[in-house]
C-alpha positions in Angstrom: 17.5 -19.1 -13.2 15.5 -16.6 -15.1 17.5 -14.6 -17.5 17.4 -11.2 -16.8 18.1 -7.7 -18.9 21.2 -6.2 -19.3 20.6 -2.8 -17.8 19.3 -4.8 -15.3 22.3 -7.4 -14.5 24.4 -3.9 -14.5 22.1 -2.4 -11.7 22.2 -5.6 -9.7 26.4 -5.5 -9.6 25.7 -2.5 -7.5 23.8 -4.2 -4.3 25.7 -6.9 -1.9 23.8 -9.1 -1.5 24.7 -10.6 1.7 24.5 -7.1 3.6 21.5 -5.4 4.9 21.9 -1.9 4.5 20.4 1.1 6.6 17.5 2.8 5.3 19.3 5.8 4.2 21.6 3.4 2.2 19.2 1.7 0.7 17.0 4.8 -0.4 20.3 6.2 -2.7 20.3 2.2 -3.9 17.2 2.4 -4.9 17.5 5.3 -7.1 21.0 4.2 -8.3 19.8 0.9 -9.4 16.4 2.4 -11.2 16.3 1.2 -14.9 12.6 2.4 -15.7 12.7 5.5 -17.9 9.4 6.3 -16.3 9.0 7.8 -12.7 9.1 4.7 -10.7 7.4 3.7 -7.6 9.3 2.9 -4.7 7.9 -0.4 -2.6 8.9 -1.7 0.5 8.2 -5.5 1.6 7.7 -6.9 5.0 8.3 -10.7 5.2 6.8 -11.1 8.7 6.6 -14.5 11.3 2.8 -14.0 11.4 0.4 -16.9 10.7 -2.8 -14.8 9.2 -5.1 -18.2 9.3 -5.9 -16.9 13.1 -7.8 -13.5 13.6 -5.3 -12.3 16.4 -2.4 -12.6 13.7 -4.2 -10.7 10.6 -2.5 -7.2 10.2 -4.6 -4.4 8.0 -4.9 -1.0 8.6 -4.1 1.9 6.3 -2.1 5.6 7.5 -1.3 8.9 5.8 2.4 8.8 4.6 4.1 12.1 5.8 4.9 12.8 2.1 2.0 10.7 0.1 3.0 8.5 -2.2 3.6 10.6 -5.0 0.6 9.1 -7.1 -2.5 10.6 -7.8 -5.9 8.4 -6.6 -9.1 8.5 -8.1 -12.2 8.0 -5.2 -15.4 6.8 -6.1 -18.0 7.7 -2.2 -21.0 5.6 -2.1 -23.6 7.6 -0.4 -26.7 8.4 0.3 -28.2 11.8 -0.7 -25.2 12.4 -2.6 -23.1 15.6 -2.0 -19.8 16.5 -3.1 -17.0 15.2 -0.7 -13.7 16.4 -2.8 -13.8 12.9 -4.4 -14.1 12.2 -8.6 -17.2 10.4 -8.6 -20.1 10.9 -5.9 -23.3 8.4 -5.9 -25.4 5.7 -5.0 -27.2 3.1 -6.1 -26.3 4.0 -9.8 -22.9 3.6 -9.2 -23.4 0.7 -8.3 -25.2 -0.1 -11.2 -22.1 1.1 -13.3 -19.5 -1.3 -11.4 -21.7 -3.9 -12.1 -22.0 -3.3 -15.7 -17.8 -3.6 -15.3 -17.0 0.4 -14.9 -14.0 0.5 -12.6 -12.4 4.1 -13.6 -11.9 4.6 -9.5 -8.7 3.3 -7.5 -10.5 3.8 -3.6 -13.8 2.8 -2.8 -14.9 4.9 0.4 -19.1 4.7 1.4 -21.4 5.2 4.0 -22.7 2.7 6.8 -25.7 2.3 5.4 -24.7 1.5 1.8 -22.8 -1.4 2.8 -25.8 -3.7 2.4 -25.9 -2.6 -1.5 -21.9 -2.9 -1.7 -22.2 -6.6 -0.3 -24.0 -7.0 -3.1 -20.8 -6.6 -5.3 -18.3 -8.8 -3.0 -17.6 -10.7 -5.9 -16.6 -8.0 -8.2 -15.3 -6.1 -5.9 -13.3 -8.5 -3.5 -10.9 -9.6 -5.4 -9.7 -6.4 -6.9 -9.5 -5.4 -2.9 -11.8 -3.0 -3.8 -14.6 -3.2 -1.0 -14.6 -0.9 1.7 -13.6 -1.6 5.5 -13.9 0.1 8.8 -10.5 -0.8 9.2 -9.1 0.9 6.6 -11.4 4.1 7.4 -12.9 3.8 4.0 -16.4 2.7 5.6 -17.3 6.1 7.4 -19.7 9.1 8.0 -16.9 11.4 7.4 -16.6 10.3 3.6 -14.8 14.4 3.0 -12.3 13.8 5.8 -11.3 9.8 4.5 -11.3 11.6 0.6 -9.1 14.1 1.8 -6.7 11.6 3.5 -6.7 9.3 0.8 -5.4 12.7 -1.7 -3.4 13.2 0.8 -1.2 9.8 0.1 -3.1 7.0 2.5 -1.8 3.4 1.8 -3.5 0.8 3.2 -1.6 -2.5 4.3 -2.7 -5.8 4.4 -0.8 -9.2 5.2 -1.2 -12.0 2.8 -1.3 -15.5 3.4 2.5 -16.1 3.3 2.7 -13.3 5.5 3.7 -10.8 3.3 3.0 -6.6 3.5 4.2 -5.1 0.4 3.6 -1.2 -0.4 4.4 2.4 -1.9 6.1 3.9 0.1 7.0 6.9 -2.8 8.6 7.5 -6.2 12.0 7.8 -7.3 11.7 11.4 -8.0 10.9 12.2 -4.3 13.8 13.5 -2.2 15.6 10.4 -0.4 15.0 12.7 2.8 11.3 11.9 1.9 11.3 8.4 1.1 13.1 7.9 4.4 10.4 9.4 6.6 7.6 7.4 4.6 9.6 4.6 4.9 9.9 4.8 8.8 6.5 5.6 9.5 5.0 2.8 8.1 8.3 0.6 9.4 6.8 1.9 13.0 3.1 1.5 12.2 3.9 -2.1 11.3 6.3 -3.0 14.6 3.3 -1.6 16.5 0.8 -4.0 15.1 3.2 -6.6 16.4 0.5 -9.9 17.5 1.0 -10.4 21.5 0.8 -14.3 19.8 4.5 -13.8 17.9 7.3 -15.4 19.5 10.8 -14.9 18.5 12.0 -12.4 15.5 8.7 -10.3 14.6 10.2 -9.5 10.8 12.0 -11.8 9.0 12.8 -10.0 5.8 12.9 -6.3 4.6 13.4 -5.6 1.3 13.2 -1.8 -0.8 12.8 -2.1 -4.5 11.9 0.4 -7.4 9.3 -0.9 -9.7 11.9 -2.5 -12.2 15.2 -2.8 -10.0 16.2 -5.6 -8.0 15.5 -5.8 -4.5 18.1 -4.3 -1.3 17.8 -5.9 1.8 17.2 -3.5 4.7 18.4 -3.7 8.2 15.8 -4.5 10.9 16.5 -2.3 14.0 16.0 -4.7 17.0 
């Protein structure tokens, strides 16, 4: 087994391990067992009985979190006759240009239909920093000032990996636990709803809250 820190071992002492704790519960865990001396994030991880190899079974989407996330996101629009949209950086093809040279001072990605063509271009760069925009994920739109606004607002997207994974912010340790609690059920419900009609038995096998340096609390899952 790994060795792990002190302030960390002392943190873990807290959390039984062999209980599942309620949401509320785990929240004031969470911020118990916090050992950054920064203003941590606070993730949640879905461990779900999905098999994303088969189209019906892939889960992505993205939502506004009632509260945002408490971190601040830089949007780069892609567009056509270029207009300000409330995002940092607003352009076209010489934006492009720049990501290609290797400028990626951006966190979101939102363009137009018809610069998706040019974009496609950068699948390579982009893709793998997941990066490129979707329709999905309403960052492929005509309404680039209503998907920048949302995104300001505190949208998180959510993806499932290959193992079946969906991990994401859900706040920071400095928001009110009443907060994290209403960010943490909506995207709970968001993802129950995008339940496959394929799924048989138990839907999610594992929930777990974490800060970005404590150690994980296991969360009930409300049948």
């Amino acid at each position: 087994m790994a060795k792990v820190g002190k302030k960390y071992a002392e943190a873990a002492k807290k959390i039984d391990r062999s209980k599942s704790y309620s949401v509320a519960e785990a929240v004031k865990l969470a911020k118990e067992t916090n050992i950054a001396k920064f203003d941590a994030s606070v993730e949640v991880s879905f461990k779900l009985n999905v098999d994303p190899r088969h189209a019906d079974q892939q889960i992505r989407g993205a939502m506004v979190l009632p509260h945002g996330t408490g971190k601040t996101q830089k949007v780069c629009v892609i567009t056509q006759g270029a207009k300000d949209a409330g995002a940092d950086f607003v352009g076209g093809k010489e934006l492009l240009e720049e990501i290609q040279k290797g400028w990626f001072d951006f966190d979101v990605i939102v363009a137009t239909p018809n610069m998706m063509g040019e974009l496609g271009k950068l699948g390579r760069l982009l893709g793998p920093k997941g990066l490129m925009p979707n329709p999905k994920t309403g960052t492929v739109t005509m309404d680039v000032a209503k998907a920048v606004e949302d995104i300001k607002k505190g949208k998180v997207e959510y993806r499932v990996d290959k193992e079946g994974n969906i991990n994401l912010m859900i706040g920071k340790v400095s928001f009110d636990d009443e907060k994290l609690v209403d960010n943490f059920n909506a995207i709970y419900n968001t993802i129950v709803k995008a339940r496959p009609a394929a799924v048989k038995g138990a839907y999610i096998k594992n929930l777990v809250l974490t800060t970005t340096m404590g150690p994980g609390i296991h969360v009930e899952i409300v049948k």
